[in-house]
C-alpha positions as CSV (number, residue, x, y, z in Angstrom):
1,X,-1.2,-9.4,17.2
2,X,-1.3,-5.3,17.0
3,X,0.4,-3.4,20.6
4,X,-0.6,-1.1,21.2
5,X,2.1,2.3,20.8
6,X,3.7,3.3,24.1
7,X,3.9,6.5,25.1
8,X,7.3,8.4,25.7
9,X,7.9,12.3,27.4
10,X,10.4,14.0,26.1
11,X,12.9,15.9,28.3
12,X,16.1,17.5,28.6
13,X,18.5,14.5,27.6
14,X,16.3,12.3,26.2
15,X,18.2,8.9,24.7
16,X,16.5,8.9,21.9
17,X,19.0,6.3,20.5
18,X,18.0,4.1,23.5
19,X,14.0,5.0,22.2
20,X,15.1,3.3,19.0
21,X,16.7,0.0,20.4
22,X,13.7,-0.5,21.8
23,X,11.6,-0.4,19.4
24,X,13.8,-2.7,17.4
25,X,13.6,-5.0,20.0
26,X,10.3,-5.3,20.7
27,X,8.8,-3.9,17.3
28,X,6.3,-2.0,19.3
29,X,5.8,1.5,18.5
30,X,7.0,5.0,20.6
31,X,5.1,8.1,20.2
32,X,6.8,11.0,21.6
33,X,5.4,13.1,23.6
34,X,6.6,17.1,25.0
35,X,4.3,18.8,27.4
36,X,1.2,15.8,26.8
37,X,0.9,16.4,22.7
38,X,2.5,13.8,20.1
39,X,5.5,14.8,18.6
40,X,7.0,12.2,16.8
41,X,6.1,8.6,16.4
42,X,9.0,5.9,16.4
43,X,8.0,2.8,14.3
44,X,9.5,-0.5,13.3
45,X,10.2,-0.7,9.8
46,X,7.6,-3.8,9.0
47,X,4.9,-0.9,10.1
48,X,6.0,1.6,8.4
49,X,5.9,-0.2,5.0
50,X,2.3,-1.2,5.9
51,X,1.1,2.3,6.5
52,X,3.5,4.2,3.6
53,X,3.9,1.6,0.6
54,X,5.3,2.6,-2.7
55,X,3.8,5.5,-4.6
56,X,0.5,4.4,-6.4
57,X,2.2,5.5,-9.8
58,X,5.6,3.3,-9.3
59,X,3.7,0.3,-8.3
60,X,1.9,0.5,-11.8
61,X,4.5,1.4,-13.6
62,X,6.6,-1.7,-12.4
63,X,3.2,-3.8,-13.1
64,X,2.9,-2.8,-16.6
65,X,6.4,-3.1,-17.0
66,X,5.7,-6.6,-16.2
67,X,3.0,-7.0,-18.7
68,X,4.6,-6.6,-21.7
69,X,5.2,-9.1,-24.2
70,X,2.4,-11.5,-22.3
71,X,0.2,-11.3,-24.9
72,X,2.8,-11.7,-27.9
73,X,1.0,-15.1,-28.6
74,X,-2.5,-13.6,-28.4
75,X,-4.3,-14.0,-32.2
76,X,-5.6,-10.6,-32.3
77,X,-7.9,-10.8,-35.3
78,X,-9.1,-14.1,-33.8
79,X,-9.8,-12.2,-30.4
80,X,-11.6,-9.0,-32.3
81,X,-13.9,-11.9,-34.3
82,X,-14.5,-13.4,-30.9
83,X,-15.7,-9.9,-29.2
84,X,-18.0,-9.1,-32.2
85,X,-19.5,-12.8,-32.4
86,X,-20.3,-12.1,-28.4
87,X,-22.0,-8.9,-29.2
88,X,-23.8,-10.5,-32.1
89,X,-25.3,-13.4,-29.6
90,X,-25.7,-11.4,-26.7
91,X,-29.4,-9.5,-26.6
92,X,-29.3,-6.0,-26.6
93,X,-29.2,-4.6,-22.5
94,X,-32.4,-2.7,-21.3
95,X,-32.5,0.8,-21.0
96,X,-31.6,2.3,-17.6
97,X,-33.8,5.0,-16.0
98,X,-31.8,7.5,-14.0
């Protein structure tokens, strides 16, 4: 179910702290507001890793940090004699017109 974001005006001794407890509670976001334009935008942290996840390059690092050593069992020169067997079968692709 996606709530939509309330709106807050900020003033001279706004609790902001009170803004945040809120949003905790209900997990629906704040954006702040001075003089009618956005500010600020107060989110619960579930949408925030939605919207920001990891940096592209960590995630793959981690991933093909995972990888290695899967293949360890893998028969390479069986696997290369495979690919050129498949080649050898396989008729030649037609040319593409660009």
């Amino acid at each position: 179910m996606v709530t939509e974001a309330r709106r807050v005006e900020l003033e001279q001794g706004t609790d902001l702290h009170h803004i945040i407890e809120q949003v905790q509670a209900d997990a629906i976001p704040r954006i702040l507001e001075r003089d009618g334009a956005a500010v600020a935008v107060i989110v619960p942290p579930s949408s925030f890793d939605k919207s920001f996840p990891e940096p592209k390059s960590k995630r793959n690092q981690d991933k093909l940090l995972a990888l290695a050593g899967t293949w360890s069992d893998l028969d390479a020169d069986r696997l290369i004699a495979h690919v050129y067997e498949g080649r050898r079968l396989s008729p030649p692709s037609l040319p593409i017109d660009v």
